[in-house]
Every structure is written in C-alpha cells, then in structure tokens.
C-alpha positions in Angstrom: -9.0 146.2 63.0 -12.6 145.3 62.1 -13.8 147.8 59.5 -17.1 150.3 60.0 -19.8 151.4 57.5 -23.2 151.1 59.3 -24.7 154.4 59.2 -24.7 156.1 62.6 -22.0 154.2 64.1 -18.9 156.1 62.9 -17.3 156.5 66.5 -17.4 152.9 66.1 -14.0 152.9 63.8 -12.3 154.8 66.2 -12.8 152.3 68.6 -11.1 149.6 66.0 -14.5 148.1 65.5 -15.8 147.4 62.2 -19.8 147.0 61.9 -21.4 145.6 58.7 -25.1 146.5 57.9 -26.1 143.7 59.8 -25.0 144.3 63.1 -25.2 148.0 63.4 -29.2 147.4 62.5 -28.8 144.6 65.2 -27.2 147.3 67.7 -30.2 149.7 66.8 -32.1 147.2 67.5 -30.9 146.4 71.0 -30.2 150.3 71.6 -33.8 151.1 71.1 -34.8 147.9 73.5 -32.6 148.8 76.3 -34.3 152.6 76.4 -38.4 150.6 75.7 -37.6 148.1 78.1 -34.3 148.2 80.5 -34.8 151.4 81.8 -38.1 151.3 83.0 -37.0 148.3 84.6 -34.2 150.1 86.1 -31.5 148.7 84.8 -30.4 151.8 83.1 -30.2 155.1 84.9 -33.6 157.2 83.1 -30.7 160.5 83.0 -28.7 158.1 80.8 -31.4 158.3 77.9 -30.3 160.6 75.9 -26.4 159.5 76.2 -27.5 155.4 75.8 -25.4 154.7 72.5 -21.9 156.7 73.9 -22.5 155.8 78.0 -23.6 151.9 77.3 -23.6 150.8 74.0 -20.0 152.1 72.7 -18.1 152.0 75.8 -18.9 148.2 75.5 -17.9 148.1 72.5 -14.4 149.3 73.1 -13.2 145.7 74.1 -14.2 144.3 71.1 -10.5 144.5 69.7 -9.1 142.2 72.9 -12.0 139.1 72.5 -10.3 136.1 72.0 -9.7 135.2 68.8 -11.7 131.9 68.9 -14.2 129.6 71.8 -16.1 131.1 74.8 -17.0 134.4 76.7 -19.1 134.8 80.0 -20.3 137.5 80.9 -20.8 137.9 84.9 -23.5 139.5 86.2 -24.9 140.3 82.7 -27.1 142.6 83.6 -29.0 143.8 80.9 -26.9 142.6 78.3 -24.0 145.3 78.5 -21.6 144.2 77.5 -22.7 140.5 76.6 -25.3 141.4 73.8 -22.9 143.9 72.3 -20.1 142.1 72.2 -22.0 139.2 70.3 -23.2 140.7 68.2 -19.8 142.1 66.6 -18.0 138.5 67.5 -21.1 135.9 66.0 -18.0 133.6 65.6 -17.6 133.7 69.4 -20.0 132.0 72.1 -21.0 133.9 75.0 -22.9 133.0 78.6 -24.6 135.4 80.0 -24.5 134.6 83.5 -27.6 136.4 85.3 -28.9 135.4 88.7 -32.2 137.6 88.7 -35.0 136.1 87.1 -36.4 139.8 86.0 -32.9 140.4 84.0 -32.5 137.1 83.0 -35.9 137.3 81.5 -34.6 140.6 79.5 -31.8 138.9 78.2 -33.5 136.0 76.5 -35.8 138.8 74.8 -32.6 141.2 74.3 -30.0 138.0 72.8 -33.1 136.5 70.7 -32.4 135.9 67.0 -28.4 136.0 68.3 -27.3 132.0 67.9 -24.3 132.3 70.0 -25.5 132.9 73.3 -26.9 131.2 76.2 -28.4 132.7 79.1 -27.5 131.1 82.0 -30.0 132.2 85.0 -28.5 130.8 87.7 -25.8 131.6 89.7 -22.1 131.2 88.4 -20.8 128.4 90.7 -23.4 126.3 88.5 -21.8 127.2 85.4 -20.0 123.4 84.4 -17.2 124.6 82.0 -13.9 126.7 81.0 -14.2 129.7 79.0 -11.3 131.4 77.3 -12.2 135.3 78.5 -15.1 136.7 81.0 -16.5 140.4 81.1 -17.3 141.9 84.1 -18.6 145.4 83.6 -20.3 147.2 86.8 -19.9 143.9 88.6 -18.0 144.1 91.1 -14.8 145.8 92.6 -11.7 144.6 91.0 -10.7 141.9 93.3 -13.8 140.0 93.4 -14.1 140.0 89.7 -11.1 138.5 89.0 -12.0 135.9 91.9 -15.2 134.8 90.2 -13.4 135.3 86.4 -10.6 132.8 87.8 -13.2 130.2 88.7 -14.1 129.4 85.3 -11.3 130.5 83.1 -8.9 128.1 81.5 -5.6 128.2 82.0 -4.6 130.8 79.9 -7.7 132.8 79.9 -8.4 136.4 81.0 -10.8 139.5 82.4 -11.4 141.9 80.5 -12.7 144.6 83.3 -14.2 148.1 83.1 -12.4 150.5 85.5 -14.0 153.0 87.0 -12.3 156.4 87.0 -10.8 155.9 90.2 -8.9 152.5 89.6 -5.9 152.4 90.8 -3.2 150.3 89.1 -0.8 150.6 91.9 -3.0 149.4 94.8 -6.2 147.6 93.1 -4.8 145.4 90.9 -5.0 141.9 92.3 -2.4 139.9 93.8 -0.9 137.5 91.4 -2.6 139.0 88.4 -0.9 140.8 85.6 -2.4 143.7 83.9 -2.8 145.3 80.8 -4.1 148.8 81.4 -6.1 150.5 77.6 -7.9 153.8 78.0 -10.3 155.1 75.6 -9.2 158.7 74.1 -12.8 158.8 71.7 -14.9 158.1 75.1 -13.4 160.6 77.1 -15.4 160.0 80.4 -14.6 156.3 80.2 -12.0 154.7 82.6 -9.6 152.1 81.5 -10.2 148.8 80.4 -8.0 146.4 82.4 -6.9 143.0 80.7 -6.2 140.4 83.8 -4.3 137.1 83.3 -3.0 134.9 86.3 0.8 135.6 86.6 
C-alpha cells in the first residue's frame, strides 16, 4: 500500500494510494488544468465539473496498486491524460507513453505531463510505437476486445491491460478469447465499474 497525507486527497488511502506533498500539489495541479483547459476543449463532459476529482481523477487513480512494479506503461488513446498523467505522477519510478493520435490532445498532453520526466507523448498513431512495454491503460478507449487487440501488439510477453469497465461489462461474454482476467471493483467509487486486469492465457 502506498501511504496518503496530501491534504484533500483522503479518499486516496482507500484506494491503497499513498500521495506525498508533492504529488497531490501535482494532482491539484493537473485537476485544476483539466477543468481551465480540457473541458473547453471537450474532452471532459462540462456536467462533470463539479465531480472532476471523484469522476476522472480518482477513478484513475484506483489502478495505481496493479502498475508494474518496475519499466514501461502506454497509455492508448490518452486522451487528455486520464489516466496517463495520473498514474505518473504517483509511479515517477515508472515510464509512461502517452499514445495520442490527435494533434489538439496531443498538444494538451505535452502542456498537462510538463515538468513530469517520465513521460513521452507519442502523437502518432500506435502501430508507430517501436517497443515492448510491460502494462498498457486503456480507459474509454475502446470496447473490450479491441483494447486488448491493440494492448497485445506492444506488450511483452508477460505483460498486461489494465481496462476500465463500464457498468455493463460482462465477464461471462466480453472477456476476450484467450485472455485471462482479473476482475477489482471499487467499493469507495461507487458508480465506478470494475477494473479488469488482462494477460494472454
């Protein structure tokens, strides 16, 4: 378990996250960025304003405890930074791509990862991307299939998705073929479905 004490961030330690000063002023930071910036953009819902920290920030948060404990992360489809950003901030020891095909977000995510020395936007699309990691993200990406399929075509051997479930997800029916699952839910973000860990079979 990492161990909270940033100031405004309790839920955080139910979460089994640990913030030190540093990053919950860097997740402030971000927070207040993502509401200036992201949403007029549109890459944020404007209802979600006033739920930003619990809706986004947190729930990203959340798969903090299943990062790998050492080497790489991509991010598909990064978006504006959720859950890339987040997640390095907690994990500095950690490198994470950002992958981001749209110029406009890509653009957002240099300004939103600035200052952060373990990531790397990459702005092009992810076929481009010339390495392994050891875990990719894919929150509001895609359906679950067609994450896994892009996940799979840069994780090493033994690496793994970590997906956001919606609500709905089915881990009867829309669970992969040839994919093992680990299914977490999150009792302290009550409207969040599970995260599903993925690992070829």
């Amino acid at each position: 378990m990492f161990h909270v004490k940033h100031e405004g961030w309790d839920l955080a330690a139910r979460l089994d996250v640990e913030l030190d000063e540093e990053a919950g002023e860097q997740l402030d930071r971000y927070e207040r960025l993502l509401v200036e910036r992201a949403m007029p953009m549109g890459m944020i819902a404007r209802a979600d304003a006033p739920r930003v920290r619990e809706r986004h920030v947190l729930d990203c948060l959340r798969a903090a405890p299943f990062l790998p404990d050492a080497g790489s992360v991509c991010d598909l489809g990064a978006g504006a930074g959720l859950p890339g950003v987040v997640l390095a901030i907690v994990r500095p020891d950690l490198r994470f791509v950002l992958v981001e095909v749209r110029r406009n977000r890509a653009a957002f995510l240099e300004v939103a990862s600035s200052g952060l020395g373990n990531v790397i936007v990459h702005a092009r699309r992810l076929e481009t991307l010339r390495e392994r990691v050891d875990a990719c993200t894919a929150r509001a990406f895609a359906p679950s299939a067609q994450s896994w399929a892009a996940a799979a075509s840069v994780l090493g051997p033994a690496g793994y998705l970590i997906y956001w479930a919606g609500a709905s997800y089915d881990r009867t029916t829309d669970l992969p073929d040839g994919v093992s699952g680990r299914h977490f839910t999150t009792p302290a973000l009550a409207r969040s479905g599970p995260l599903v860990i993925m690992a070829r079979q």
